[in-house]
Each structure stands twice: as structure tokens, then as C-alpha cells.
N, C-alpha and C positions, 0 to 999 in steps of 0.2 A: 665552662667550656664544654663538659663533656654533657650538660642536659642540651646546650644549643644544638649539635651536630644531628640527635635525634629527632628535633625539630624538623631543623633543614631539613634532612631526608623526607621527614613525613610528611611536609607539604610539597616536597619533589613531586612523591606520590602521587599524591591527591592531585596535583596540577597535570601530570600525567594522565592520570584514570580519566581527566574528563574533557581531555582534549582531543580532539577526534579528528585533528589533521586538515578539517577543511576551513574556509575562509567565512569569516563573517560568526563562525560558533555555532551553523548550522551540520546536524550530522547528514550523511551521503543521503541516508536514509528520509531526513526533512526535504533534502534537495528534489530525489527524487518524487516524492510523494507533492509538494508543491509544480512541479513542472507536471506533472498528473491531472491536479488542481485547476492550474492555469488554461488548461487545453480542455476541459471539459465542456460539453457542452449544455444548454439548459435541460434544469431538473425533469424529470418522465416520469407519469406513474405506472406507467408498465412497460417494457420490450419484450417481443418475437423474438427467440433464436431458436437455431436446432440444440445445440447441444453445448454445457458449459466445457470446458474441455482443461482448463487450467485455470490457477489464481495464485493470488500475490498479494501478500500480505504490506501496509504501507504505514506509515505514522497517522498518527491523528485519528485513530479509529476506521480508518479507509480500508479497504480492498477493492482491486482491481481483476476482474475475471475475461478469459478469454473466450470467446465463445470457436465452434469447431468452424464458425467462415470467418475467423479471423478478427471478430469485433470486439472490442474492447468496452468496455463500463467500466466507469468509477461507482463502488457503491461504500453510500457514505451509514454506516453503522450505528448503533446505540454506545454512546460513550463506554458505557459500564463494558463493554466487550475489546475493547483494545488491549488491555495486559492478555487478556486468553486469546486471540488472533493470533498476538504476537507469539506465544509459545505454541502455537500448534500448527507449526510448517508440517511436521512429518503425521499430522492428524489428515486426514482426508475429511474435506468440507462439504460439506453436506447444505442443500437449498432444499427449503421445505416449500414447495410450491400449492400456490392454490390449484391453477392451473398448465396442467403441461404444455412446455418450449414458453412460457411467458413469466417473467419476470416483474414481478410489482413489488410495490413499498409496502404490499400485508404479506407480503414472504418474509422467511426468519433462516438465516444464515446459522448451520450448526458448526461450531468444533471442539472436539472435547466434551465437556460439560457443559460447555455456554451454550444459549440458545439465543440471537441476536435480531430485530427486528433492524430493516432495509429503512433507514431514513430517507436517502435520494440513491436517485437511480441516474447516471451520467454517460452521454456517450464520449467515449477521449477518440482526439485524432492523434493516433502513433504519431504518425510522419511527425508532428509539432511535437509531440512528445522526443521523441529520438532526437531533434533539432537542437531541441531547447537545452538536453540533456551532452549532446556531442560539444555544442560552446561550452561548455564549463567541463568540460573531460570526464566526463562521465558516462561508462557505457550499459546500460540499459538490456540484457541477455532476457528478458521476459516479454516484450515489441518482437515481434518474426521481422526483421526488417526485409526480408526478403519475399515477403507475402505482403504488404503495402501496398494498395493501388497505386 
């Protein structure tokens, strides 16, 4: 009796640690980053902006950047860069550009140590993103929704 209880508990645990409360055994974080996915639009080898103004960090190797008129990319990364994304929110990311205000697939996204080449370059439509994201109760603080056409 008294090895069983130590059991129990420790696969309490473990059933704990890896459930993450949403439906289906996707994390908020997959949901989000697939409703990302879903709204992008076909692959570009380069985008115009004036200036990158923020970013977001997402599963699957992704990041998503804001540009300063409000546009959104999906940019899809080199696999090997996804654990160092993900730990370097409070790093400030760095675009190694060819070209200034232009965004291409031979640019290398830095943070931290990693230095990551741009596999695709995507345009996301918020509106569809914030949509897709409010049906499943999920709210989305990185979309200006009030900057929206």
C-alpha cells in the first residue's frame, strides 16, 4: 500500500504537467500560431515596409512581426531556431537585412546567439486572425485591433 500512493501521486503529476487545459491537447500557443497559419497569405520573396516595430514569438519555428503601418508577416524560420526564439522574448531581435525597409528570404533573423535564415515570408489578415481566435475564446493582445482596416 504504502509504494502504490507514491505512484498515484507521481503520475497525478505528470498528468498535470502536461495538460494545458485546452481542448483537443493543443497548447493556446499551437492554437494561436495555427490560426496564424491558416490566414496567411501565399509565400513572397521579399516585402517593402518602413519599419519593423514589434514581434512574436509562435510554435513551430514561426514568428510573426509587426511592421510601424500595421502589417503583419508570418515569417517561417529554420527549424534549428525554435528552442532559442522561444527563450529570447526579452532579447531584442535583430533583421539582418540585405536591403533597407525590404524584407527577403536571404535575410537572417538574430536573437541571442542564434542567427536564423527567413524560410517564407507571409502576409497574415488580423481581422481573420482575431476571428478565428475570438470563436475559440481566445484573445490575441499582439493584432492592434483597433488599427484594422
Amino acid at each position: 500500500m504504502n509504494r502504490i500512493v507514491p505512484m498515484v501521486f507521481a503520475a497525478f503529476i505528470a498528468g498535470c504537467a502536461t495538460h494545458d487545459g485546452s481542448s483537443g491537447g493543443n497548447s493556446e500557443l499551437e492554437i494561436i500560431s495555427q490560426a496564424y497559419r491558416e490566414h496567411a497569405g501565399p509565400s513572397r520573396s521579399r516585402v517593402v515596409f518602413p519599419q519593423v516595430e514589434s514581434w512574436r514569438s509562435l510554435a513551430y519555428g514561426d514568428i510573426v512581426v509587426r511592421t510601424r503601418a500595421d502589417d503583419y508577416y508570418l515569417l517561417t524560420l529554420e527549424p534549428a531556431c525554435a528552442n532559442d526564439l522561444r527563450f529570447s522574448s526579452s532579447v531584442r531581435l535583430a533583421i539582418a537585412q540585405q536591403t533597407r525597409n525590404t524584407l527577403s528570404r536571404f535575410d537572417t533573423i538574430r536573437a541571442g546567439d542564434s542567427s536564423c535564415r527567413i524560410q517564407t515570408i507571409r502576409e497574415i489578415d488580423p481581422r481573420a486572425v482575431l476571428e478565428a481566435l475570438e470563436a475559440r475564446d481566445i484573445r490575441e493582445p499582439f493584432i492592434r485591433a483597433g488599427q484594422i482596416p
